[in-house]
NUVOTOR-283713 format. One record per residue (C-alpha): residue number from 1; chain; z, y, x. Coordinates in pm, whole numbers. Example, Ala and Ser with C-alpha at 12.3 -4.5 7.8 and 13.67 -1.06 7.14 Angstrom:
// NUVOTOR-283713
   seq   mol       c3       c2       c1
     1     A      780     -450     1230
     2     A      714     -106     1367
//
This chain:
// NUVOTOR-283713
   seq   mol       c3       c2       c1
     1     A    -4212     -552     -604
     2     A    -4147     -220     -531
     3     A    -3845      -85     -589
     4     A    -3691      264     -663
     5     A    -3316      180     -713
     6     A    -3087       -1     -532
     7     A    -2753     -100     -644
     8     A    -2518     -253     -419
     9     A    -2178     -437     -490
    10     A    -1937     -324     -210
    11     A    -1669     -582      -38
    12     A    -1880     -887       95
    13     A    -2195     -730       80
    14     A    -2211     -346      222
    15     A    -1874     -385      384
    16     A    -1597     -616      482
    17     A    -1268     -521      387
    18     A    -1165     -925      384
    19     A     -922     -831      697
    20     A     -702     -513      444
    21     A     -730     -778      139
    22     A     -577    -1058      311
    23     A     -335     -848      429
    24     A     -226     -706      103
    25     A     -246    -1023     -145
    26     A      -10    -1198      205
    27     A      237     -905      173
    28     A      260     -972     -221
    29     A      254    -1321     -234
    30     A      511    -1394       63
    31     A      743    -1156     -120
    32     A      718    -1319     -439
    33     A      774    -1706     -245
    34     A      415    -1766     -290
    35     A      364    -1903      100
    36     A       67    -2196       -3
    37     A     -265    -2021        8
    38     A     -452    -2017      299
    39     A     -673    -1692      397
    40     A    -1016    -1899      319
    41     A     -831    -1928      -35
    42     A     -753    -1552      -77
    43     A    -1148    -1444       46
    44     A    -1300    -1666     -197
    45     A    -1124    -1430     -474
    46     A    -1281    -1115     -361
    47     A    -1472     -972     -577
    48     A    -1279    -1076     -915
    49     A    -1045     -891    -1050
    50     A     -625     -836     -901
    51     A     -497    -1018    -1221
    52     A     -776    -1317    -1177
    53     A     -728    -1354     -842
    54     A     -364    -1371     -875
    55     A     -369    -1600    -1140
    56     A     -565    -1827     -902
    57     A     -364    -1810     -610
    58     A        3    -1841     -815
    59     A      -85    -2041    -1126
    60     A       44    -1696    -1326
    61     A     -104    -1667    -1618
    62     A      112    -1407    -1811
    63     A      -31    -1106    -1843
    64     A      231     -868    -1734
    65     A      390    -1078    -1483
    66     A        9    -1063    -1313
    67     A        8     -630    -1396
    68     A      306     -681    -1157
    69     A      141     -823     -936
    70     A     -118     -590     -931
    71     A       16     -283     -891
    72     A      214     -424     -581
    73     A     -119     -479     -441
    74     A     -246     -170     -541
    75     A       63       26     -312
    76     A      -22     -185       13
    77     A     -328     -151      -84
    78     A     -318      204      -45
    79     A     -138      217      306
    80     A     -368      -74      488
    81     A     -743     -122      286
    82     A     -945       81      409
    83     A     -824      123      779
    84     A     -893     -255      819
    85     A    -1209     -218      602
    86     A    -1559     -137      810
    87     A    -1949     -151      762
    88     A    -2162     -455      849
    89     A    -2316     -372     1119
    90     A    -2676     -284      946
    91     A    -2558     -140      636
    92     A    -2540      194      718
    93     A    -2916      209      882
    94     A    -3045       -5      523
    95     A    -2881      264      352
    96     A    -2987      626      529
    97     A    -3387      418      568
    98     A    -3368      330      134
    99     A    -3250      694      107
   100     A    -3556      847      312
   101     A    -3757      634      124
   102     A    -3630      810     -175
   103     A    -3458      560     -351
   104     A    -3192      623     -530
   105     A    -2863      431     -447
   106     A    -2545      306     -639
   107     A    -2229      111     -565
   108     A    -2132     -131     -856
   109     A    -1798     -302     -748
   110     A    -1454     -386     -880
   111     A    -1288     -245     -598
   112     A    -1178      124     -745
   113     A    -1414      428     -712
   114     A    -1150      636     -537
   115     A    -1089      401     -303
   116     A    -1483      304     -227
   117     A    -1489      717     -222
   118     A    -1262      779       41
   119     A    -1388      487      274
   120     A    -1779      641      205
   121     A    -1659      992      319
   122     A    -1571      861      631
   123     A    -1963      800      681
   124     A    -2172      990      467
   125     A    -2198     1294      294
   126     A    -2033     1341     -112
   127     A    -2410     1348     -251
   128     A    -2587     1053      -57
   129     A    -2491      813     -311
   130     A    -2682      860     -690
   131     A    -2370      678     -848
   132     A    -2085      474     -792
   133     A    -1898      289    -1055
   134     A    -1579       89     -990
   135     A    -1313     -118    -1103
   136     A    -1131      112    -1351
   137     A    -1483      285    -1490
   138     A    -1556       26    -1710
   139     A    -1364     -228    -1963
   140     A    -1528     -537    -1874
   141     A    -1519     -640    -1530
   142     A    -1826     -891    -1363
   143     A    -1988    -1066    -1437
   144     A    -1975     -860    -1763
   145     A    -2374     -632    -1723
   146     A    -2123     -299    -1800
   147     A    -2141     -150    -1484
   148     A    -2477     -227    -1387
   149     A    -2633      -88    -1763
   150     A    -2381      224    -1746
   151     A    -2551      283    -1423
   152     A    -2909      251    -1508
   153     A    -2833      454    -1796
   154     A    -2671      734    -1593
   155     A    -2963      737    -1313
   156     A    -3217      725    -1602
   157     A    -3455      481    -1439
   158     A    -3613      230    -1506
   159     A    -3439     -115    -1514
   160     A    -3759     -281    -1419
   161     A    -3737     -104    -1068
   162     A    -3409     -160    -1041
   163     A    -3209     -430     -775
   164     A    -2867     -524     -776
   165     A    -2725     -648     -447
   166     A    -2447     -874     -404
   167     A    -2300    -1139     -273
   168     A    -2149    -1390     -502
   169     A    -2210    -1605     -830
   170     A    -2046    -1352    -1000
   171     A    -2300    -1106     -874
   172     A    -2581    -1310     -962
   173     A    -2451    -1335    -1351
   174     A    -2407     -978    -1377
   175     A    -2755     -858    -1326
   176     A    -2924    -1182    -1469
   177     A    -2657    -1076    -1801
   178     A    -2816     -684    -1717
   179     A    -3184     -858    -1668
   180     A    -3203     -659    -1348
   181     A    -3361     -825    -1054
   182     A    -3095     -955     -791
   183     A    -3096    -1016     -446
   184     A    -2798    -1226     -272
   185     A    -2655    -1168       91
   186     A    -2492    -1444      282
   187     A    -2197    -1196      376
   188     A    -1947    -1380      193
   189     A    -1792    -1662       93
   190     A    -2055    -1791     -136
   191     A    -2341    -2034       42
   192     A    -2749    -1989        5
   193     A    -2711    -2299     -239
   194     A    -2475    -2174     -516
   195     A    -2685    -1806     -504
   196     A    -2990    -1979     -549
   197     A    -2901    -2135     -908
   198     A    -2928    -1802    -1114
   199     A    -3252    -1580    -1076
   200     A    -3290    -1423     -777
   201     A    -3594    -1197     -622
   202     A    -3428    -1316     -210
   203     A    -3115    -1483      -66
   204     A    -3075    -1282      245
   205     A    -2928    -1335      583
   206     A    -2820     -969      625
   207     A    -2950     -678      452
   208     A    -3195     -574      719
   209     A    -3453     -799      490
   210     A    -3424     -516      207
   211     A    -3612     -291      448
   212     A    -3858     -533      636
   213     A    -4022     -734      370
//
């Protein structure tokens, strides 16, 4: 299948920022007395939401106690991401060899535009990417289809053509819930196995495969 537009989720699967994430969620959760999950506990949260993956890692499920939470994340967050945060060492080739191909390319990611923005600037120019939509551009977060149809409707292509890239289950639900062809990256967390359940056109080792098949 040939494809003309590739969307891409961001942490785990263009970049890891795992280092800046564990660092913030430790500096929140320490302060707070919350001293019993591990780092492999905090990285399998990436990618959900600040309020989910607090609610995992304390038990907290009141909502405003977890906005809290949040927004104390969001202030380290904004002093230590993306200096800890860099590109896998492929992604930026995949990326500049999809774009001479002329594809167009989007970032769909709960991580927050501005802060996907200001990392991107560091690499490429303000018009290389067709879109990016992030955490606080839509209402529903994955693996709610929002982003990924807001997208497609944006670019004005057609969602047959169209791949989402990603690297968890979460991933996987969002563009079988969007009925856009996915394609998993063993990046992350999540194993070959668990990706392979939902509809998938690959399970890649590294995103190098998106250009060589």
């Amino acid at each position: 299948m040939n494809y003309t537009t590739y969307l891409f989720d961001f942490d785990y699967t263009l970049a890891d920022s795992s280092k800046g994430i564990v660092m913030c969620f430790r500096t929140v959760l320490n302060r707070h007395g919350y001293k019993n999950s591990s780092d492999e506990d905090i990285k399998r949260t990436i990618g959900k939401t600040l309020e989910a993956s607090f609610s995992i890692l304390t038990g907290i499920t009141d909502i405003n106690s977890l906005f809290k939470l949040k927004k104390e994340y969001e202030n380290e967050a904004n002093q230590y991401m993306n200096i800890n945060t860099h590109f896998y060492p492929e992604s930026i080739q995949v990326l500049q060899s999809l774009k001479q191909q002329g594809a167009k390319l989007g970032i769909i990611s709960t991580k927050y535009r501005y802060r996907i923005n200001d990392f991107l600037s560091n690499y490429f120019s303000q018009d290389f990417f067709d879109i990016v939509i992030g955490g606080e551009d839509v209402s529903e977060h994955k693996p709610s289809p929002e982003g990924l149809l807001r997208a497609i409707e944006q670019l004005k292509v057609d969602k047959a053509k169209v791949l989402y890239i990603g690297d968890s289950t979460v991933d996987a639900e969002a563009a079988q819930r969007a009925e856009v062809k996915f394609a998993g990256v063993l990046h992350g967390m999540t194993g070959k196995q668990e990706l392979q359940k939902y509809p998938h056109d690959s399970i890649m080792t590294n995103l190098t495969e998106l250009i060589t098949h």
